[in-house]
N, C-alpha and C positions, 0 to 999 in steps of 0.2 A: 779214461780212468784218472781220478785226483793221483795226485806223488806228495811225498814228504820225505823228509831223512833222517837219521837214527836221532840228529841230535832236537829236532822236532816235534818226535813222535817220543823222546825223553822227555823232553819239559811239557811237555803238555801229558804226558801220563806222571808225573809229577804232582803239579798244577791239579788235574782231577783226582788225583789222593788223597788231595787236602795238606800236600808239602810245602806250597808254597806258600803267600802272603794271601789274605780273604781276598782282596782284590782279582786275583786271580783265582782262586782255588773255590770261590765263594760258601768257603765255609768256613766256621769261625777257630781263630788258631787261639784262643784263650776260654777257662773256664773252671775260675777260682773256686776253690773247695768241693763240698761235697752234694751242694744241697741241688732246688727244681731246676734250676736254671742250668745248672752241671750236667743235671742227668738228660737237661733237654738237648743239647751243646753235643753229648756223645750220641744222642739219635742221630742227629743229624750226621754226625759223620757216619755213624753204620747205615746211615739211609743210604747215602752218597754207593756205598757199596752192593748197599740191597744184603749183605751178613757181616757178622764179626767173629770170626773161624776162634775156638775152643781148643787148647792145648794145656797140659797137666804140668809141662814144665815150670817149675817155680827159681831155678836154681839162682838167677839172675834176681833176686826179689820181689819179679813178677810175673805174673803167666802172664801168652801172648795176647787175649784177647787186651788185658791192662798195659802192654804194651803200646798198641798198634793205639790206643787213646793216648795214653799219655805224650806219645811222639809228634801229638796232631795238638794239644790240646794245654797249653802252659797252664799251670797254675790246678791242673786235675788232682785230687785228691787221688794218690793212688790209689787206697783200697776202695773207691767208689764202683769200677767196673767190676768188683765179686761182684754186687748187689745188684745191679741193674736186672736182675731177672727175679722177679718175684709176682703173684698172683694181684692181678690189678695193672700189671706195667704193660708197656707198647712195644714189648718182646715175647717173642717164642722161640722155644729151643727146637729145632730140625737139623733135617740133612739139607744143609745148602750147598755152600766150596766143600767143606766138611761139615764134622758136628759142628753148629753153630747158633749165634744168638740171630733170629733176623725179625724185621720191623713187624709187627701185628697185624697191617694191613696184607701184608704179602701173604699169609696165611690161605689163602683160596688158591693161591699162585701154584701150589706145591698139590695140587687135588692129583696131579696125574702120578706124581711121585709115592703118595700115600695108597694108590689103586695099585700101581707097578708096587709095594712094596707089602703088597697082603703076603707075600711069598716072598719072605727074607732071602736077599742078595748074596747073604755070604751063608748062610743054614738052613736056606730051604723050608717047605713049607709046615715051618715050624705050628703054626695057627692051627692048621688044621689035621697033623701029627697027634699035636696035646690039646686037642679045644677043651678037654675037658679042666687043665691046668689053668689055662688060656681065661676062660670060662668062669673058675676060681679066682683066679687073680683080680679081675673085673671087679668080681663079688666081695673080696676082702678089700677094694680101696673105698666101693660104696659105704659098705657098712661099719669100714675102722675110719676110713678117710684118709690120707697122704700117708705113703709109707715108703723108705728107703728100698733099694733091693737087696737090703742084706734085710732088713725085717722082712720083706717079702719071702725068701730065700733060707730065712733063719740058719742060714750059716754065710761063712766066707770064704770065696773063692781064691783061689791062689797066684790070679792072675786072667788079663784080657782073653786070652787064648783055651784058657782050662777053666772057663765059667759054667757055674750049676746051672742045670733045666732051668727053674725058675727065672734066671737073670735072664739067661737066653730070649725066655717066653716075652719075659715083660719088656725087654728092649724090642724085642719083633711086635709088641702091642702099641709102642712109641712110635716104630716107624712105619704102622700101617695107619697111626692117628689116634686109635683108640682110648692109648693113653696119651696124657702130658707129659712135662717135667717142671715142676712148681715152682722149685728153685735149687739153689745146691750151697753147701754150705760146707765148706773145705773142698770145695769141687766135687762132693759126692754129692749124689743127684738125689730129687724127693720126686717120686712121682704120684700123681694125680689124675681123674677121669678128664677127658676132653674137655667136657661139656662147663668142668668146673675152673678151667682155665682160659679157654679160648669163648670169644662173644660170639652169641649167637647169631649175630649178623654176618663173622664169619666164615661160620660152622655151615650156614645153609646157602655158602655162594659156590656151587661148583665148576669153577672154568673150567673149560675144556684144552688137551693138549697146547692145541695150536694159538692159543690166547695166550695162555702161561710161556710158551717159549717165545713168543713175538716179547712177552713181558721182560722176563730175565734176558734176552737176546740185549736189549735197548737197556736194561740196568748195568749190566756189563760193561757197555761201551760207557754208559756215564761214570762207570771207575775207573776203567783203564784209559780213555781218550781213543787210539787206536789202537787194534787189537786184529790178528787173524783166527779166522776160522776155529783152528786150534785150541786158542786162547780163550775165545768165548764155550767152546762147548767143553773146555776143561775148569773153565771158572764154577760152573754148576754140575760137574761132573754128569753131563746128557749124553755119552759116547752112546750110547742105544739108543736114541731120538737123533742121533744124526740126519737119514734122510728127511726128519718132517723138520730139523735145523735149518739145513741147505735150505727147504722151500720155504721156512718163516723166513730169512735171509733176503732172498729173493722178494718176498712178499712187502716186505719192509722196502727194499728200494724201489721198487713199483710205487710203493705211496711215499715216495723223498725221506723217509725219516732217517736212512741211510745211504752211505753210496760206499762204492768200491775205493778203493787206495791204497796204493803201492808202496811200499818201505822201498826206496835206496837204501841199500848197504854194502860198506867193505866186503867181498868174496861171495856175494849172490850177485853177478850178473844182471839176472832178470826180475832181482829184487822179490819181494816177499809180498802175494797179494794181502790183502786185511782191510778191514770196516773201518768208517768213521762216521759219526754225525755229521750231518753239515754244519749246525754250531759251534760244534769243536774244533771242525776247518780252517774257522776264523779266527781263532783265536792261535794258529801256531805261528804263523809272523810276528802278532806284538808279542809271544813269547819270545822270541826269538832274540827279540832286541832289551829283554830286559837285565839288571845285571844283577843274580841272585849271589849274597854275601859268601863267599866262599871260606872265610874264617868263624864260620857258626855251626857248627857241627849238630847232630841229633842221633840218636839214637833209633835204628829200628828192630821189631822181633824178624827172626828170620820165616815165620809166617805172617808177615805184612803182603797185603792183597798187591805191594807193589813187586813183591821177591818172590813170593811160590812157583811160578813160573821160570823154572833157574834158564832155560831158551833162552826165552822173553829178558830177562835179566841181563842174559850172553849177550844178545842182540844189539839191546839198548841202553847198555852200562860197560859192556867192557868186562865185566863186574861176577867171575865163578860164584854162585850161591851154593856153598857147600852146610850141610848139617851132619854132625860126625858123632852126633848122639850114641850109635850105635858100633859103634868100631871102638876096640880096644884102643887102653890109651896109648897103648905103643905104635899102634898105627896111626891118629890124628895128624893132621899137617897145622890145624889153626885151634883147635879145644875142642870141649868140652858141647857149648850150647855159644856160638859167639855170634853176635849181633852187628850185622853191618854200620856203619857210619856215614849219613847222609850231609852232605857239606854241597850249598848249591844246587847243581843240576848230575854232581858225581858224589858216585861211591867212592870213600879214599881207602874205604879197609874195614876191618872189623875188630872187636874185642871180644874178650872170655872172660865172664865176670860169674861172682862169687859171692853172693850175699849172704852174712854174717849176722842175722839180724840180734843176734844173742849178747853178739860183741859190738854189736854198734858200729858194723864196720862193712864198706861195699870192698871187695877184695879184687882190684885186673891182675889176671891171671896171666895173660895177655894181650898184646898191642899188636896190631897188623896192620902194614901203609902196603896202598897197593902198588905203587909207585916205589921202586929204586932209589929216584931223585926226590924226596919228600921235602915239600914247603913249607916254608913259615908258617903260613897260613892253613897248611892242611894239619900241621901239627896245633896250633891252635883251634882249629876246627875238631880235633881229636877229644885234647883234652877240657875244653869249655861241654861239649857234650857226654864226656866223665863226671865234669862238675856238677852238671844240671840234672844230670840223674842221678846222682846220690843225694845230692839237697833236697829232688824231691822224694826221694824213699827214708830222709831223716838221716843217714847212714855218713859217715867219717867214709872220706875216700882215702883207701889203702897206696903207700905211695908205690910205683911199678917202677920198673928197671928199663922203660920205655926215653928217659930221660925226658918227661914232657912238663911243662909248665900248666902248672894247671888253672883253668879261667878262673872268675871272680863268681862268685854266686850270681844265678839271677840273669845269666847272662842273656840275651834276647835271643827268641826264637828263628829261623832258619827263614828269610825270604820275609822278613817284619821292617 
């Protein structure tokens, strides 16, 4: 069995993020404005992942999927990533990590997840309760064409939890295929007939189980670098395909495309078994010896494909990934919605940010070093990554009580 160690299996799940310099990350870290070329530039990095995970939070000035671009991507137009989904484009919205945008190709990928999901996961088998709504629904998108679920619905719900029949219905028709989602536009979704969204090249490829998990198994690994068991079947959330995981697994290193590989680390003894590619392999020595700028700080959303794994995070960062969305503010220990700080190959901390866009103004709420002893250099890492996200959201950065200096517009991207 191959070995590596945390600070290995960091830079190189780094490095395949797309964090560090294109040399290594081989994806591109710039992509001026808004236009083809922009929009081509964020494929590529959602390909690198195989999705780009959907979150409603805006508070920060931008929701995560416009985060986890903009962190990869200098010079990205922010409001570029609403748009990226619209009828004609080389996205579709499914269930991938979660709700998410993923590449057009992949689309055949997910046939077993659309068969598993004629019988809604969390409401049961809602399709064939109401086919005759079901049924309807179908019927009014043919003959009106693209309609919201609130026009579907012809009222409004009070919330995710306390949704009308109708909505129910028509998300259980999205995630069995039948229907699409066109595009959304404030983040409310417009849905669509399949047929009138997805090509018909990939409407009539149906792979089967074992194909589609051999597929995302190896997309996985090309995001994370290496990853356990865990981690892969939590990336595509397959906890019910587990045993035909383990034998895609298996099947995959029978033909080299992967091999076993052990994490050393602090207080596991016997270390943590996990996959790698062989190409990946090769590449964690010369990481190893390069020296990524520790005074360049960046910003990530706390659903970047490199954090949602708060473990994986523990393991390989040192680094609690907490979200305190939901806890009263008297109980918070760090805010609100705060976004970690990428400086190098470490997390130094996180901030709580507050987007004013009325006022003209990015507001930190708060500053967090993870580190007691804080550096020079991590404090300039802090604040040039303050700077560079409010210059690109157009916004006056609010001064904090963090006592930080703050960088110079424009400052260079992270491992450039």
């Amino acid at each position: 069995m191959e070995e590596l160690d945390t600070r290995g299996a960091r830079r190189l799940a780094i490095a395949r993020a797309g964090l560090f310099s294109r040399r290594w990350s081989e994806l591109p870290r710039r992509a001026a404005g808004s236009g083809q070329r922009a929009q081509q530039r964020c494929l590529e990095v959602i390909r690198r992942f195989g999705y780009l995970q959907l979150d409603s939070v805006s508070v920060c000035g931008l929701r995560s999927h416009a985060l986890v671009l903009l962190s990869r991507l200098q010079g990205l137009d922010p409001g570029l990533p609403e748009s990226l989904l619209y009828p004609g484009s080389q996205l579709f919205e499914y269930w991938g990590h979660e709700a998410s945008w993923l590449p057009m190709e992949s689309y055949p990928v997910f046939a077993f997840r659309r068969r598993e999901f004629r019988v809604h996961p969390w409401w049961g088998d809602l399709l064939g309760e109401h086919a005759d709504l079901a049924d309807g629904i179908l019927q009014r998108l043919q003959s009106e064409g693209p309609l919201t679920s609130a026009e579907l619905g012809r009222r409004r719900s009070s919330g995710w939890w306390n949704l009308g029949l109708t909505k129910k219905v028509v998300i259980a028709l999205w995630s069995a295929g039948d229907v699409g989602i066109r595009e959304r536009k404030g983040f409310h979704r417009t849905f669509d007939l399949t047929e009138n969204l997805i090509p018909e090249v990939y409407r009539a490829s149906d792979w089967s189980t074992d194909r589609s998990l051999r597929y995302l198994l190896l997309k996985a690994l090309d995001g994370h670098g290496w990853a356990s068991t865990a981690t892969l079947i939590a990336t595509w959330r397959i906890q019910r395909q587990r045993k035909q995981v383990l034998e895609s697994l298996a099947a995959l290193e029978d033909e080299g495309k992967i091999v076993r590989c052990r994490l050393r680390c602090a207080g596991r003894p016997s270390g943590i078994d996990g996959w790698i590619q062989p190409q990946h392999l090769e590449l964690v020595d010369p990481l190893r010896r390069i020296r990524p700028a520790k005074d360049r700080g960046t910003l990530l959303s706390p659903f970047d494909p490199v954090l949602w794994d708060r473990q994986r995070v523990q393991l390989l960062f040192g680094f609690e990934q907490i979200l305190e969305i939901y806890k009263p503010a008297d109980q918070r220990r760090w805010g609100y919605y705060c976004l970690p700080v990428l400086a190098g190959d470490s997390l130094i901390g996180r901030v709580d940010l507050k987007a004013d866009k009325r006022q003209g103004a990015l507001r930190v709420l708060a500053t967090h070093f993870e580190s007691d002893s804080t550096t020079a250099e991590q404090k300039t890492a802090m604040a040039s990554a303050l700077r560079n996200y409010a210059d690109a959201l157009a916004l006056d950065l609010s001064p904090t009580s963090s006592g930080l200096r703050l960088a110079s517009p424009n400052s260079p991207v992270p491992g450039t």
